[in-house]
C-alpha positions in Angstrom: 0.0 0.0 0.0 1.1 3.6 -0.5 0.7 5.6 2.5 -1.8 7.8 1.5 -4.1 4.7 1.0 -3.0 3.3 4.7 -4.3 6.4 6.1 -7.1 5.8 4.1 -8.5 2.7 5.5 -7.5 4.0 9.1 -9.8 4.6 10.9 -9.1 5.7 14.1 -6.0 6.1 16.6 -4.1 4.1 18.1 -4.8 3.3 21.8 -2.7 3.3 24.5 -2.0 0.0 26.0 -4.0 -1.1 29.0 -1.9 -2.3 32.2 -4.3 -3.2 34.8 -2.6 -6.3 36.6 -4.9 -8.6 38.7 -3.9 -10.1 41.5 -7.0 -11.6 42.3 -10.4 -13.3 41.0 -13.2 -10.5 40.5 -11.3 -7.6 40.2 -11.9 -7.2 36.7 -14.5 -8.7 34.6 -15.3 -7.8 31.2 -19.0 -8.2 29.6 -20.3 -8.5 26.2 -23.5 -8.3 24.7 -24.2 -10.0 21.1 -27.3 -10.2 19.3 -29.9 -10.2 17.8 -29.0 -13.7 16.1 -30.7 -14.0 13.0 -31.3 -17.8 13.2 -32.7 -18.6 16.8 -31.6 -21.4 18.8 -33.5 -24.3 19.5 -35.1 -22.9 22.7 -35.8 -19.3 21.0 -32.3 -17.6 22.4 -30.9 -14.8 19.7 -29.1 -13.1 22.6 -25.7 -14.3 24.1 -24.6 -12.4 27.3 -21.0 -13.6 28.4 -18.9 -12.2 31.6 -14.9 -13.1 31.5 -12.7 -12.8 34.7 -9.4 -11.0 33.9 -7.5 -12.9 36.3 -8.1 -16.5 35.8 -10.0 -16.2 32.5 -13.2 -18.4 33.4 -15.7 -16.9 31.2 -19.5 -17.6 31.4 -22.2 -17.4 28.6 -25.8 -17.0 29.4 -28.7 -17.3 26.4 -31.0 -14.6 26.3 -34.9 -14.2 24.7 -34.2 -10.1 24.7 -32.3 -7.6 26.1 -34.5 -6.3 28.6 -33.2 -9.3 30.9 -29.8 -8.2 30.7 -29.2 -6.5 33.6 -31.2 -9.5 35.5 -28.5 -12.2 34.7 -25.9 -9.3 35.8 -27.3 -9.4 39.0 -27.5 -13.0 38.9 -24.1 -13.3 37.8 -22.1 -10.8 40.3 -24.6 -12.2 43.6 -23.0 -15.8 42.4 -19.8 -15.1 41.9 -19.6 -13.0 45.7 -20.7 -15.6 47.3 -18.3 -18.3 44.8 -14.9 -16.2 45.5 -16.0 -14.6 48.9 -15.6 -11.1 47.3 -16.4 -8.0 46.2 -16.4 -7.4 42.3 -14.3 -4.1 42.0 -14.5 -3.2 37.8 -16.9 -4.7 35.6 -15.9 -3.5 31.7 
């Protein structure tokens, strides 16, 4: 590519690199949305919630019918894993 054509297709910045070191399970968990899936799943899910811990990468997946219960399996998820790791989650990305 010439350079005017690699500007071109940039399209933003470049970031600066994250260095937040756990030390410990729950201290940082990152959340994703996804959906709507075009093709259901068997049981009528077309929305996939998952949570990943930063420090020992366990990640869980939960199917959703719509959005609205999003914040339902959050609760749900952070209750479970307090009472799982006996602590407090501190960020949640």
């Amino acid at each position: 590519f010439c350079s005017a054509c690699y500007q071109e297709k940039s399209h933003r910045l470049l970031s600066t690199a994250f260095e937040f070191v756990c030390n410990s399970p729950m201290e940082l968990v990152y959340s994703e949305l996804w959906g709507p899936s075009h093709i259901p799943s068997t049981n009528g899910f077309v929305y996939y919630l998952s949570f990943v811990d930063a420090y020992c990468t366990y990640t869980w997946i939960y199917l959703l019918e719509n959005k609205s219960k999003t914040f339902t399996y959050f609760k749900q998820f952070k209750s479970m894993m307090e009472l799982q790791f006996n602590t407090k989650l501190k960020v949640y990305a």
